[in-house]
N, C-alpha and C positions, 0 to 999 in steps of 0.2 A: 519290665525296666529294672536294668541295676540299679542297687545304690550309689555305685558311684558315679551313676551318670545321671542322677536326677540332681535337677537345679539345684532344688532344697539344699541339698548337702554339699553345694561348691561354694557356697557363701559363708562370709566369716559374722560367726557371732560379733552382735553389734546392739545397736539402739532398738531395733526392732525382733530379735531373735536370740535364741538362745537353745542350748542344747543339753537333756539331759540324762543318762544313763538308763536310771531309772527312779523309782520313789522312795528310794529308802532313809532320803531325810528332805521329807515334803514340805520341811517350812523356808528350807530355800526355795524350792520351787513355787510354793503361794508370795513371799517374797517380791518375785520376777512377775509373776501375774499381775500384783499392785501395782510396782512398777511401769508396767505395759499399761497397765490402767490407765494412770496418770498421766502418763508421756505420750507417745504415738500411736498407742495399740502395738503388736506384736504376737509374734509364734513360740510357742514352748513348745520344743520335741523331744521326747522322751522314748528311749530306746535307742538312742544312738549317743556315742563316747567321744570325746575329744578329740580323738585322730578320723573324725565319720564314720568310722566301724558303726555299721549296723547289724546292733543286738537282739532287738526286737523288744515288748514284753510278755513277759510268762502265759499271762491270761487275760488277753486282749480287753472283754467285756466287765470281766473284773474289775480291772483296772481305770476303764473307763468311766463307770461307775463310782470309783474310789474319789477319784478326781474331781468330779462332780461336787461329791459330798464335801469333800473336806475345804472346795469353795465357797460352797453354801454355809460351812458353819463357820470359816476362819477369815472371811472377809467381808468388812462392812464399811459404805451398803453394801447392797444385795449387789453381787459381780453376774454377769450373764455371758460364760464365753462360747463361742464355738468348738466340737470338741467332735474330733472325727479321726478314721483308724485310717492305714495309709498300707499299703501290702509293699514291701521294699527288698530286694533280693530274698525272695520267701521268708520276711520274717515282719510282723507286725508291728509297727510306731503307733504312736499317741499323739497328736496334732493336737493342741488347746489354743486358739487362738481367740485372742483380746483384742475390741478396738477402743479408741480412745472414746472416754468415758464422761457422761453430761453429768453424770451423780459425784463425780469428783469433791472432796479428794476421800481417795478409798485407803483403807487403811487396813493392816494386821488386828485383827482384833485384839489378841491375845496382849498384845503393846500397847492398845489402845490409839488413839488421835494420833496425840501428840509423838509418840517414839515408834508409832508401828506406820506411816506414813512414808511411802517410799517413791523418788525416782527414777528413771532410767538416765544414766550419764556413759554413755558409750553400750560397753559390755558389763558395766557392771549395775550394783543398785544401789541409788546411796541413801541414804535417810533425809529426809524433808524437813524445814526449818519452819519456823511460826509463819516467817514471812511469806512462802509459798502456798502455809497449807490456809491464810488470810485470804492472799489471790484466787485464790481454787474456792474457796469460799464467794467472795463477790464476783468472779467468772458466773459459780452456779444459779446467782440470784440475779443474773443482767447488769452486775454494776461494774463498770470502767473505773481505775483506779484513780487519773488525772482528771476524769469528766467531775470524780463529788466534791460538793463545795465545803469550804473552812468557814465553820459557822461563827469561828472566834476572831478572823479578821473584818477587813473592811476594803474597799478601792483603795485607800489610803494605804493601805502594804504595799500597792504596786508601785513600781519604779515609773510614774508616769515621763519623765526624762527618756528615759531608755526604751520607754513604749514609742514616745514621740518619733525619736531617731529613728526609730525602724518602721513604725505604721505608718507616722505622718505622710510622707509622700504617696502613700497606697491610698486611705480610706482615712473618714472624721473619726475618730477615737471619743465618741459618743458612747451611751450606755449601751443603745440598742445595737449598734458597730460590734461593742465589747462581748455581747452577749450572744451574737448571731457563730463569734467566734469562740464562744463558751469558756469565753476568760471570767467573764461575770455570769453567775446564777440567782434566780430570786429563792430567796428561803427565808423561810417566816415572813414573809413582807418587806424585804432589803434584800440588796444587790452583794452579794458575799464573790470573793473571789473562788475560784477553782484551784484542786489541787494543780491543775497544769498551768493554771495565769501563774500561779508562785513560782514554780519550778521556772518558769520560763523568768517573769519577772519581780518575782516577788522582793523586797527592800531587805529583808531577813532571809532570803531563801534558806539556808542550810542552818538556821535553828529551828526547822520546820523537817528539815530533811537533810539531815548531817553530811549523808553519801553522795552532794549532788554537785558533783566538782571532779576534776579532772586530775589525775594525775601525770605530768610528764617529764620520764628520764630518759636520758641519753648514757648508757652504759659503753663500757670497755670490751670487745671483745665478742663474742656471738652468746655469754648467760649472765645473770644478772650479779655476779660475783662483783665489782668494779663501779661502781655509780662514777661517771664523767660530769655531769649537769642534771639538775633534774630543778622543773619548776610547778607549783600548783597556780592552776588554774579556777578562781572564783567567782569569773563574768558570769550575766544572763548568757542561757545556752548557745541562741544565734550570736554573740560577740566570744563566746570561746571557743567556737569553728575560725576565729581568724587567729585567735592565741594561739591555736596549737599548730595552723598552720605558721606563723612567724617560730615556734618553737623549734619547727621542724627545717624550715627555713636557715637559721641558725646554726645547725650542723649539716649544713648541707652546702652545697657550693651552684655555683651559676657554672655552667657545662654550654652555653648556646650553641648547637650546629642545624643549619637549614638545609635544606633541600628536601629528598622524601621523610626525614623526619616532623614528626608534629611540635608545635613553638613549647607545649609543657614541658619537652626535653631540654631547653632551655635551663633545668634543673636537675642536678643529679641524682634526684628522688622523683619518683611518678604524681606527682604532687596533684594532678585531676585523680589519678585512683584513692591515692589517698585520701582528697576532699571527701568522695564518695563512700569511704568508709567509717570517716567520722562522723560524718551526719547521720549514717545510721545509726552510731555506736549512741548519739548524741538522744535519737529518734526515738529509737526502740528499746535503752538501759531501763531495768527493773527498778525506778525510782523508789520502789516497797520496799527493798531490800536493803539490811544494814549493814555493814563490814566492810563494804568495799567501794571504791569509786570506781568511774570510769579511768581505763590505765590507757598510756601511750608509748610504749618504749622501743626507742632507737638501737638495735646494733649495728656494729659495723654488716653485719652480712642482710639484716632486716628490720622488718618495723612490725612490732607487734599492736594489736589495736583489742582491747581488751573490753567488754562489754558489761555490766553485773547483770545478773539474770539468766535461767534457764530458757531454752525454747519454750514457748507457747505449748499447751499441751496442743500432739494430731500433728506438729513438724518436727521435721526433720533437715539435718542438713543438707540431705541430699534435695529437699526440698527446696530450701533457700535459693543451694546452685541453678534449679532450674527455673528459681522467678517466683517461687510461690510466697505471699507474704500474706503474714495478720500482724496488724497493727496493735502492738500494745498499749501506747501513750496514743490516742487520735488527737486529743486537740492541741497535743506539741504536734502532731506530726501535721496540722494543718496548717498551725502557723508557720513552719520551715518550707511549706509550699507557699502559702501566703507571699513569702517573705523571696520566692524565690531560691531555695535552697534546697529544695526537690521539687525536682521536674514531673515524673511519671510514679505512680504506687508499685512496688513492686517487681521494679526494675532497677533498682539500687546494685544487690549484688549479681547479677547478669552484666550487669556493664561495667563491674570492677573485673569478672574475671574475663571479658571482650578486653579492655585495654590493655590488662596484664599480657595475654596472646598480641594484641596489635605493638607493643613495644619491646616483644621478644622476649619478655620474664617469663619464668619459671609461673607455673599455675598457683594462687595464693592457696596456703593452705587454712580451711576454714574449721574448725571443732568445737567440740564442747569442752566446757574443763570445769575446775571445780565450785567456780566463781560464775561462772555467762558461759561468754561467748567468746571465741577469741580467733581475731584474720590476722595470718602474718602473711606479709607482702615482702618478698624477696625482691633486691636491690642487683642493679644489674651488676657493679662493680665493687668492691668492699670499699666502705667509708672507716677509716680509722679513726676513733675522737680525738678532734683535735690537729688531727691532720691539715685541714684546709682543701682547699684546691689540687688537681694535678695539674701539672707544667701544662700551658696552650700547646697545640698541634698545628697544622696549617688544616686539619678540620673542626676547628674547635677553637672559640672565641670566649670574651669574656662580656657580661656583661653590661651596659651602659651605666653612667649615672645621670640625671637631667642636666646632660652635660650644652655648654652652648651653641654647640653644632647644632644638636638635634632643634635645640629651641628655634635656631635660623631656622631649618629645614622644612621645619613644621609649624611655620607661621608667627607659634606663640608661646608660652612656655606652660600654660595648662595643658597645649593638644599633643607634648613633649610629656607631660606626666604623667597624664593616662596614656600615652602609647607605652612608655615603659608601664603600668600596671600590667595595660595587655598582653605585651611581652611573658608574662607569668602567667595567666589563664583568663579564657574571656569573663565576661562581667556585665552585668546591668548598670545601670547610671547610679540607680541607691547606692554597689556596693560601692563604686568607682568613688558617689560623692564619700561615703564612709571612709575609706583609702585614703582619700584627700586631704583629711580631718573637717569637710565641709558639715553643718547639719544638717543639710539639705538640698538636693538635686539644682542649683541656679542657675538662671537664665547663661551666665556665658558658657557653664557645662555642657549644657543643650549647643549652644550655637559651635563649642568646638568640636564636640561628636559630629556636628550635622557638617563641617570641614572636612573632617577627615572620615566621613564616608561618602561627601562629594569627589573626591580625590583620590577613593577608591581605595585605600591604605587600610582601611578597616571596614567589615561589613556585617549585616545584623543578622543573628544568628537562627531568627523568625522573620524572614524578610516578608512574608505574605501576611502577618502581623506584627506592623508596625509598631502598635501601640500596645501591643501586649504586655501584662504582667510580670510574665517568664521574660520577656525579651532580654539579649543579653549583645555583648559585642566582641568580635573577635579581628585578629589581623588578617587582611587578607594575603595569596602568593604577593601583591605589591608590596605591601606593608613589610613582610615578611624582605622582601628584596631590599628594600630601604634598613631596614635594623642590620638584615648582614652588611649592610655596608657602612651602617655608623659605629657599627660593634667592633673596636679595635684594641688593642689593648692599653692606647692612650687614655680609651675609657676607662678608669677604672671601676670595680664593684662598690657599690655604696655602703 
């Protein structure tokens, strides 16, 4: 087999691979090994040059040999890689190949911990921070970062208010409730909160955890030269997935057209994709980490969705795209299912990049960068800040307000105001009462849902479980037929 027809060498150095001439400065190449360690596992080949010219090396066994050793004394722990010869247009490679490592975090000896701790961030290595090599540490010992408890608070940090608003209607927010969802732990003989009960609800959260807040701006332009608007976000997590949705709301315009498109179009932003990528952003952020928040930024051509934290060590992105997930924060991430706010594990970004295909965008791009993680979602048409709306079309309408047409139409003028919510994306009755300003799901809530899915206008999105949890509610082609016809431009946007 040629070299340049073997796989190996049609691939571009990346997160998993890398290519190296030969050994004549090994401590790049040990380096890459720790690197590979820490992150996904990974190939070093050695004997082949930048352009894939295969070189070979000099003295196969020698070499193989050499490589060994100088793992064995220049990385600690103890590294154990695969290391095997390769015959490639008659000329012999070095294969060392790393998988991801339970002894983590491995380090450069010669640097020590702390500076000789490395990376992988693309193609290249970068140097490891306290923060990660802390994670890599309770990774090694079984401990979750949001499962341990704050021995220095008490129940009384929590926001029981804001716990109310959102548990109440689910389940009694008793100890044994709190604890089954591992908001509360005992330790010493008292009920102590979790780092995830703070993060989520805690009365101080960010003297506790500075980073744990949202940044969002709306720039000039397609880079960040120009700030248009920008605003910080300091709710409990489940109430600033609705800030940033009204954020984004905000520069964005009401676009309504029906027929084969879906009612989300409704918006000139993919606003269910994006849902789904804040809740992860929300989900899965490296709360360990200090410097940075969670970022949200608008340009006119996209929307970027910014994460802190590296991948998990053993992923990859190409992992993510196909569904694979490890859960970094679990007991945020079960309260967002709790709560209604994830549906399935795992299927987060497979269903951002399915919608992005079902409404004709460009494919989101997803990477690493130097901070997390970072999705940007490309916009079908350029939003200028500030702009506003484009002129209506005779396919393209404007939005309603609870105007009193609709009220006549639909009975009442509650079963008018949640149709306009739904109009924007379906929903549960929590969130619908939440939207309302209600505290809580009321008896005529109920009765005007149960109207306007007697009438067939809206139907339920788990209809073979009624009373489901996840239940949520959406318009139906009726519903949908009735909104094109009260959406005029007499109505104006609210």
């Amino acid at each position: 087999m040629t070299g340049a027809a073997h796989p190996l060498l049609s691939q571009p150095e990346g997160k998993t691979l890398e290519f190296k001439r030969d050994l004549s400065s090994p401590q790049n190449a040990l380096k890459t090994l720790v690197a590979f360690a820490n992150s996904a596992g990974g190939r070093l080949v050695i004997g082949v040059d930048d352009a894939r010219q295969v070189l070979g090396v000099a003295n196969p066994l020698a070499e193989e040999e050499r490589i060994c050793n100088l793992i064995a004394d220049a990385i600690a722990p103890r590294l154990i890689p695969n290391v095997e010869l390769m015959s490639l247009d008659g000329a012999t490679v070095l294969i060392v190949e790393v998988f991801p490592s339970s002894a983590r975090p491995h380090y450069f000896a010669r640097q020590g911990l702390d500076r000789g701790t490395y990376l992988r961030l693309g193609s290249s290595n970068r140097q490891a921070g306290p923060d990660w090599i802390a994670e890599a540490r309770r990774a090694a010992a079984g401990l979750v970062f949001d499962e341990q408890p704050m021995p220095e608070l008490t129940a009384q940090d929590l926001d029981v208010q804001a716990l109310a608003r959102w548990l109440g209607p689910r389940r009694p927010l008793d100890d044994k409730a709190l604890q089954t969802l591992k908001l509360l732990r005992p330790h010493h003989g008292r009920l102590v909160p979790t780092r995830g009960a703070v993060l989520l609800w805690g009365r101080q959260r960010e003297l506790h955890f500075p980073d744990a807040w949202v940044q969002c701006e709306r720039f000039r332009g397609a880079d960040k030269v120009h700030i248009f608007d920008q605003q910080e976000i300091h709710a409990p997590l489940p109430d600033a997935l609705t800030d940033i949705e009204l954020f984004l709301k905000k520069h964005a315009y009401k676009a309504a057209r029906f027929g084969s498109l879906q009612r989300e179009d409704l918006w000139s932003i993919p606003l269910t994709l994006l849902r789904e990528a804040i809740v992860n952003a929300l989900v899965h952020a490296d709360y360990a980490q200090r410097g940075t928040p969670i970022r949200i930024a608008f340009f006119d051509d996209r929307i970027d969705i910014e994460s802190p934290g590296f991948l998990l060590p053993g992923m990859t992105v190409q992992d993510m795209r196909s569904g694979v997930s490890r859960i970094r924060n679990p007991v945020i991430a079960r309260m967002f299912r709790e709560l209604g706010l994830v549906e399935q594990w795992g299927s987060g970004v497979r269903r951002i990049f399915a919608e992005a295909a079902q409404l004709g965008l460009p494919p989101p791009v997803l990477a690493e960068i130097a901070t997390g993680v970072r999705l940007s979602v490309a916009l079908a048409q350029p939003h200028a800040a500030g702009a506003g709306a484009p002129r209506a079309t005779t396919n393209t309408t404007t939005a309603p307000a609870t105007a009193p047409e609709e009220a006549s139409r639909l009975e009442s003028k509650l079963a008018a105001r949640i149709f306009v919510l739904l109009l924007a994306r379906e929903s549960g009755k929590a969130a619908l009462a939440q939207s309302l300003g209600h505290r809580s799901v009321s008896g005529e809530l109920h009765k005007q849902i149960g109207r306007l899915l007697e009438r067939g206008l809206i139907a339920m999105t788990l209809p073979e479980k009624p009373t489901s949890r996840l239940q949520r509610y959406r318009l139906t082609p009726r519903g949908q037929a009735l909104a094109a016809e009260l959406l005029t431009p007499e109505h104006p946007t609210p």
